[in-house]
C-alpha positions, 0 to 999 in steps of 0.5 A: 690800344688796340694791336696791329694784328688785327689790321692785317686780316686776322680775324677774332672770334669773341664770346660773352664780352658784351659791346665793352669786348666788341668796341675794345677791337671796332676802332681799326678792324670792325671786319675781322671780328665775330661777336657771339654770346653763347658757347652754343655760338661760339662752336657753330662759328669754329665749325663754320669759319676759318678763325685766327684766334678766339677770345672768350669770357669764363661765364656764359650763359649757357656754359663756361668759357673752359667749356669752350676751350675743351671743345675748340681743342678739340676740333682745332689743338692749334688754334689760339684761345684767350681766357678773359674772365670778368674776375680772375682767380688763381684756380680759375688761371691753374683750370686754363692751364690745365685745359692748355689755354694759350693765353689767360687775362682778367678783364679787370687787367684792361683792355692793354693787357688784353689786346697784349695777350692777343699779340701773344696767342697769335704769334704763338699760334703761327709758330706752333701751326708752322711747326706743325706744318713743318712736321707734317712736311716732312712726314710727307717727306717720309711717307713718299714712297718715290723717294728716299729720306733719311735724318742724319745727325751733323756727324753723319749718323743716322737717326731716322730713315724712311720706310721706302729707304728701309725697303729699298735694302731690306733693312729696319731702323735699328739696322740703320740707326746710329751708323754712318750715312756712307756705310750704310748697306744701301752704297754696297755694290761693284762700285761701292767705294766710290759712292761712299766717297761721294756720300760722305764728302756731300754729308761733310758738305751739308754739316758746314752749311752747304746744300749738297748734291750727287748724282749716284748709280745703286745696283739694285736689290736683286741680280738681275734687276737693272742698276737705278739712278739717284739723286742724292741732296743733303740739306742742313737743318737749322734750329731758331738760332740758325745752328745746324742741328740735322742734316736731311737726306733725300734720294730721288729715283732720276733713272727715267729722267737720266735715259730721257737725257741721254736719249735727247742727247743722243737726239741732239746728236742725231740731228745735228749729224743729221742737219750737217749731212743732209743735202736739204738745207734749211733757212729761216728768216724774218719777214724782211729776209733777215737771216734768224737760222742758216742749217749747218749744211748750207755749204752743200748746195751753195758752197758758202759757211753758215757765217757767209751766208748771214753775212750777205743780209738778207736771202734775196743775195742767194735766191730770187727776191721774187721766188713766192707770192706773199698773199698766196703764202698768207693765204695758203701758210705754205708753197711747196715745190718753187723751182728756181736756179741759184749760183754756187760761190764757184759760180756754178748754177743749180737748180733748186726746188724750194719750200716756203712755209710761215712759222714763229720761232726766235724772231723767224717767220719764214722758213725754207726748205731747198733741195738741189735737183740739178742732178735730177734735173739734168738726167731728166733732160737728158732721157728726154734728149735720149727718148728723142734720140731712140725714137729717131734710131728706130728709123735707122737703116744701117750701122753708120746711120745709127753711128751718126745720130749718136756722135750727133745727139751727144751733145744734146744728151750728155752735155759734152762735146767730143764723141765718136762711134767705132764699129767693129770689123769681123773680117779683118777683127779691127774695130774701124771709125764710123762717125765722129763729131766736129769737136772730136776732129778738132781736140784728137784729130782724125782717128785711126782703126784700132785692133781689138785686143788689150793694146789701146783702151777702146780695144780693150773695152770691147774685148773685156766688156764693162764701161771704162770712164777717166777723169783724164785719159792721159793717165791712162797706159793703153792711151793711144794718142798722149797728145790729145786734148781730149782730157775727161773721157768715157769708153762703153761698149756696143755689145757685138758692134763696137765701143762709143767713146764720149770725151771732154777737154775738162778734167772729171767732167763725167760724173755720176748723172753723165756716166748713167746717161753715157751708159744709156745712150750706149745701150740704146745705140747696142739695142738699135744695133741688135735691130738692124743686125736682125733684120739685116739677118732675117732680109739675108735668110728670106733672099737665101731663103728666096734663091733656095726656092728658085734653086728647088724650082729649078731643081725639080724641072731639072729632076723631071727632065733627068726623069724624062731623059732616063726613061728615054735612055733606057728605051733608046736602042742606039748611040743617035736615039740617046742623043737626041732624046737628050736634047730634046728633053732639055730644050721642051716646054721652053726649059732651055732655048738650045741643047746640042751634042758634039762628037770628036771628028778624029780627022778633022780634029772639031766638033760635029754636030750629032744631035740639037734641038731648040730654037731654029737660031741654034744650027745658025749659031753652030754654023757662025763659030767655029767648033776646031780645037786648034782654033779655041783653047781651054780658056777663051774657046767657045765653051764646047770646044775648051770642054772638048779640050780640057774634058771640064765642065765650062760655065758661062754666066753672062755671055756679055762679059769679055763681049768684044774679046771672043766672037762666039759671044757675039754669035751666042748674045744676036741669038739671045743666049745669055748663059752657057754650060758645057759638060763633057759625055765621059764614063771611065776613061772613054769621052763620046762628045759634049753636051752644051746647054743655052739658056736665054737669061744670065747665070741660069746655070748655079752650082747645082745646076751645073753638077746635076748636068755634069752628072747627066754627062755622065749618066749619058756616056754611060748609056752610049757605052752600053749601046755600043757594048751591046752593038759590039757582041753582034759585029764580026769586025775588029781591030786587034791591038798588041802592046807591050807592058813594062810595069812592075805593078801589072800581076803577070809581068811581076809574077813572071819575073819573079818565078822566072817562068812565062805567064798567058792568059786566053782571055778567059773571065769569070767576073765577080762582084767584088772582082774576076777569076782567070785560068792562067798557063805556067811554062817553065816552072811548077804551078806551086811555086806561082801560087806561092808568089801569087799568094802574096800580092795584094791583087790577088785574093785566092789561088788554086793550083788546077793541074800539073804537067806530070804526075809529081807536083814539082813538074814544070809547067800547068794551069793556075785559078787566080781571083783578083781584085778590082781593078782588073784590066778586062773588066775596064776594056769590057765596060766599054766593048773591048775584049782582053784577047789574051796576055802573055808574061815572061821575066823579060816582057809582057804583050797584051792583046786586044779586040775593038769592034769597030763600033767602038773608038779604038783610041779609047780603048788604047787610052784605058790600057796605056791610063792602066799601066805606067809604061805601054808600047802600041806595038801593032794594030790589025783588022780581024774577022769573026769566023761566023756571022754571030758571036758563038761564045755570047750565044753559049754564055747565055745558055750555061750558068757561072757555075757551069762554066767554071766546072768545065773551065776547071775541068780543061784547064786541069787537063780532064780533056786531054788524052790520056787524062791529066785528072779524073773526074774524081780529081777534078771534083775535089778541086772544086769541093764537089761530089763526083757525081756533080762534076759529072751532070755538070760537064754533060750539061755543058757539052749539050749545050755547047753542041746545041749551040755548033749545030743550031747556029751553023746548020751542022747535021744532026747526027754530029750532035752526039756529044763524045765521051 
């Protein structure tokens, strides 16, 4: 009977048994049998193919099948061996055993017994190889150095540990053997009572019959290396009978394994986290649109649950059905940047740029990608409309303009109804309505100006700059109006110029995109203002500039005729020369069309004419208006006479005006004299006429131009003075004019009351730069107590005592030298040709005594004495001769010096001349700290010259000349 087990593919290696041998295994298998004769063979078969057990006879022709056996173990101890000899002997069977044959069988046992013996050899060649397997298994396990093992007995004892886990604490087998699995030093660490727990519950575990696992942090060998994970797996190891006889441990090294994990964890996390708060949403579908994956975060953009959307079926209920072209997709695998509008669950519309991209993952094939752009989208039409807007305000002219086309471009740019613009008023520091819109009017009602301080929001929002925007104004405290239907409102200033304020009947209808953009539109309108603001400034700097132009235009031919003018003054010998020189050089190279002066007729109180020149128009004019005083007034007279009245300068700037109210204007406007000034000839209290001036085009006289004539005036009055003052020294008629002064102020009247004595004066004036020096005669009281007084008053700046009445200086009566300072009456009257004669000051009165030529207008004089004193009496008025035909004193004035003449003065007044002599030269000569013999030299001089004088201008003999001692 032939075994079983060569009909499984086992194949048989059979030596020296003849075709007996071979036919014994044909009948079933005939492919799993190598028939060979020779033990030569039998090796070269072994060495050549994998065999499963080899059945050999004992005698073979080239050795024996003991031979055989020694060879095959020696290439392979496991393979099974059958010894068949032809005859068996127990020698033969001890030398098998010996050579460890696994099976021995005689051949005259039968081919039964042999194939038994087969059976046998295999089974036993199939357990020693897997046990051998086994072995080497777990010497595999052992030699691993990754991981860790240990044999432990049931109780949990070790027996055995391998050399990576010996390493691993740094420990040998005799350390480790025999102990407890949970004690050994490899659990040792902070957490050392806890792993040892869970050893132990894992090796009780294992001993019943349980694979165990945990999962067990080691601290590591060293202090600084870094904890490891491990995965500790204790398995029961069961003999044949199924007992546990051992408990195999292994611990394998996961650290990597345990940080990828919670890497992908925390990645997990990340993109979960990540897919909730993105504002791009992700769908994926199948080809029929069914949904297979709706992103967390769909609820950003559309507002509806992961578990809505699925609900509605497929994504043509959220997006168009048509969004993409399905070959383009086919042909492309992926369209990107699809724009389309979807509508929210609270029925607002977005705009949505899609991607469409084919895939295949759980069932999907389409996967979309939208994000929301409406924002994006909206600020992009609005900086159009805004672009549209700046491009319209460049062309803008004026601040309202401007105002307009913000309040009326609103709409368009930022999507809200109600707008208005207040532009701010810098002369009355109120901001004022400019511009506001139909939905404005219609929501707040007309708007009213607002101050700009902190009471009302726009106010404040221009004073403290910054944009202020409310979800509802009426929250606001500063709201002017709680009334209004304006609910969502924004407030930005203008920079300088105003506020803009933008309004909705929404609640929190400005959000993120609007305000950027009310902010914009805002800065655009500020720009826009700044530019008009410019160049309203640079048009107001060139007119300024233009007008200074003209004023220096006119300026400079004013200056060449003021030139022009004082060179003639200076030339001009006579009151009539200045005069028409005057006029003349106004009215040349067409400079003004008429020029005339006018002198005051006393008697027939008007104006005369002294001098003109212009047009031949202008002596008709002057004969068609009347030039009396009492026919004109200061206001409406013809500007000659209101100047002649009131001694200002008129101006008038268009004779047109009050045309029909005044007939001079008429007069003046027939001659094509348009504009008029009048300046009055006045030079220290004297007046001598007016000067009027026509030109022949409106508001030719500005400011300047008038204030450079007035000064003209001025300068002309004052060249008159001088002509006069000149004529004045050559007449020999005069008027002598006697006043009485009562004025505390006046030094002779307060001197003389206050030294109870009388005061007079001779009209002897030594002028100095800064004032005058004069004699002054003491009656009835000593000269030291008039010095001591005098030396008190702020009008005097020096006094000095000239001589006495007596040799005791207490004696009544003497000469003093006062220096006063400006003003002092003689020198006013002098000015203007006059002559202070003489005063005289006792405690009860003062008269002073003046001569007027007759060249000169005695009225004016009058009027500078009774200007000078607080209260004058005229008390008499007479003609007066000069005793020669030239004036004496002029001719001796001009041949003595200043120091001269005060010698002398001193000299008489000291009573040097009298006879006897009040005072020696010597005397005399240390009052004025000079030596004697200067005082000398100087009194001769005088006395030569003052008879020179005598006897050259009134013809006296030459033998009279002789001066006297």
């Amino acid at each position: 009977m032939v075994s079983a087990r060569t009909r499984d593919g086992t194949r048989l290696l059979v030596v020296g048994l003849g075709r007996d041998g071979e036919r014994a295994f044909e009948a079933d298998a005939a492919d799993a049998i190598d028939a060979v004769p020779t033990a030569a063979a039998a090796i070269e078969t072994v060495d050549r193919r994998s065999i499963d057990c080899l059945v050999t006879a004992h005698e073979l022709p080239d050795g024996t099948g003991l031979e055989v056996l020694d060879s095959v173990r020696e290439r392979d101890p496991d393979l099974p061996v059958v010894l068949s000899p032809a005859d068996g002997s127990e020698s033969l069977a001890s030398d098998a055993v010996a050579a460890n044959v696994t099976e021995y069988v005689p051949r005259d046992e039968g081919l039964e017994a042999l194939a038994a013996a087969v059976d046998r050899a295999l089974d036993r060649g199939r357990d020693r190889r897997r046990r051998r397997a086994r072995a080497r298994q777990l010497e595999a396990i052992f030699a691993d150095p990754e991981t860790y093992s240990w044999v432990l007995e049931p109780d949990g004892r070790v027996r055995r540990a391998s050399e990576s886990a010996l390493e691993a604490i740094d420990a040998t087998d005799d350390d480790v053997q025999g102990r407890r699995f949970w004690a050994v030093p490899w659990w040792d660490g902070p957490e050392s009572r806890d792993g040892r727990s869970a050893i132990r519950s894992a090796v009780e575990c294992a001993a019943d019959g349980t694979v165990a696992h945990r999962e067990l942090t080691h601290a590591g060998s060293g202090e600084e290396e870094d904890p490891r994970a491990f995965e500790v797996t204790i398995r029961p190891v069961r003999d044949g009978s199924g007992a546990i006889v051992s408990l195999l441990a292994q611990a394998t090294d996961v650290t990597e394994r345990v940080r990828l994990e919670a890497e992908l964890r925390e990645s997990e996390e990340l993109h979960r986290v990540t897919l909730n708060n993105m504002t791009d949403t992700v769908l994926i579908t199948n080809d029929e649109g069914e949904f297979t994956y709706v992103c967390p975060n769909v609820h950003f953009i559309f507002g509806y649950t992961d578990d809505e959307i699925r609900e509605m079926g497929t994504i043509d209920e959220l997006l168009a059905s048509d969004l993409f072209d399905r070959e383009r997709l086919a042909a492309a695998g992926v369209l990107t940047n699809i724009e389309c509008t979807a509508t929210d669950k609270a029925g607002r519309e977005h705009t949505l740029l899609v991607n469409v991209r084919e895939v295949s993952i759980q069932g999907g094939t389409l996967l979309y990608s939208c994000r929301d752009i409406t924002k994006r989208k909206r600020r992009e039409e609005a900086l159009t409309a805004l672009h549209r807007t700046a491009r319209e305000l460049l062309y803008a002219e004026t601040d309202r303009e401007i105002a307009d086309r913000i309040v009326e471009d609103t709409t368009d740019v930022l999507d809200v109804p109600a707008s208005a613009a207040f532009l701010f008023d810098t002369d009355e520091n109120v901001l004022r309505p400019a511009a506001a819109s139909t939905a404005m009017d219609r929501l707040h009602g007309p708007l009213s100006s607002r101050r700009a301080n902190a009471e009302t929001i726009a106010g404040r929002v221009f004073v403290e700059g910054g944009h202020r925007f409310f979800g509802d104004v009426r929250d606001a405290p500063a709201l002017s109006d709680p009334t209004t239907d304006v609910r969502s409102a924004g407030f930005v200033p203008l920079g300088d110029h105003g506020v803009f304020v933008a309004g909705s009947p929404e609640i929190d209808a400005f959000d993120e995109v609007t305000r950027e953009v009310t902010d914009l539109l805002a800065a655009t309108a500020e720009a826009a203002l700044d530019r008009v603001a410019r160049e309203r400034t640079l048009r107001e700097r060139d007119r300024e500039l233009k007008r200074q132009n003209r004023q220096l235009s006119r300026l400079d031919r004013m200056n060449e005729i003021i030139r022009e003018i004082d060179q003639a003054l200076v030339g001009a010998e006579t009151r009539e020369e200045i005069e028409t020189a005057v006029c003349e050089r106004l009215t040349s190279a067409d400079r003004f069309s008429f020029a005339w002066i006018g002198a005051l007729d006393t008697a027939a109180d008007r104006l005369e004419s002294s001098a003109h020149s212009g047009t031949e128009r202008g002596q008709d004019y002057l004969d068609a208006v009347s030039l009396a005083l009492a026919d004109g007034d200061a206001a409406g007279g013809e500007p000659s006479v209101a100047t002649a009245i009131d001694r200002e300068v008129t101006v008038v700037s268009n004779v047109v005006d009050r045309l029909h109210e005044e007939p001079w204007r008429e007069a003046a406007l027939a001659r094509d004299y348009q504009s008029i000034v009048s300046v009055p000839l006045a030079y220290d209290e004297f007046t001598y006429g007016v000067l009027t001036v026509y030109a022949d085009r409106p508001d030719a006289f500005d400011e300047t131009m008038c204030a450079v004539l007035a000064e003209l005036g001025e300068t002309i009055a004052s060249a008159i003075a001088a002509c006069e003052r000149k004529h004045a020294l050559l007449t020999d008629s005069r008027t002598r004019l006697e006043f009485d002064v009562a004025d505390d102020g006046f030094v002779f009247a307060r001197l003389a009351r206050e030294v109870d004595a009388r005061l007079s004066f001779d009209g002897g004036v030594r002028q100095r730069e800064d004032g005058a020096s004069v004699f002054v005669t003491v009656d009835g009281t000593p000269p030291s107590i008039v010095a001591s007084a005098a030396a008190e008053l702020v009008a005097v700046e020096d006094v000095r005592v000239i001589t006495v009445n007596g040799d005791d200086e207490s004696a009544d009566g003497g000469a003093l030298l006062l220096d006063l300072s400006r003003p002092f009456l003689a020198l006013r009257l002098a000015d203007h040709g006059a002559v202070l004669r003489s005063v005289e000051a006792t405690p009860d009165r003062t008269r002073i005594v003046v001569d007027v030529p007759s060249t000169v207008d005695e009225r004016s004089s009058a009027n500078v004495v009774s200007n000078a004193f607080s209260r004058v009496e005229l008390r008499s008025k007479r003609s007066v001769d000069r005793a020669s035909a030239h004036d004496l004193r002029s001719t001796l004035l001009d041949r003595v010096t200043d120091r001269q003449l005060e010698v002398v003065q001193v000299a008489y007044y000291g009573g040097y001349f009298e006879s006897p002599r009040a005072k020696s030269g010597e005397d005399v000569a240390e009052t004025l700290g000079i030596s004697p013999a200067a005082f000398y030299r100087h009194t001769r001089t005088v006395q030569r010259k003052l008879f020179d004088v005598l006897f050259e201008e009134l013809g006296l003999p030459a033998n009279l000349s002789k001066p006297v001692e």
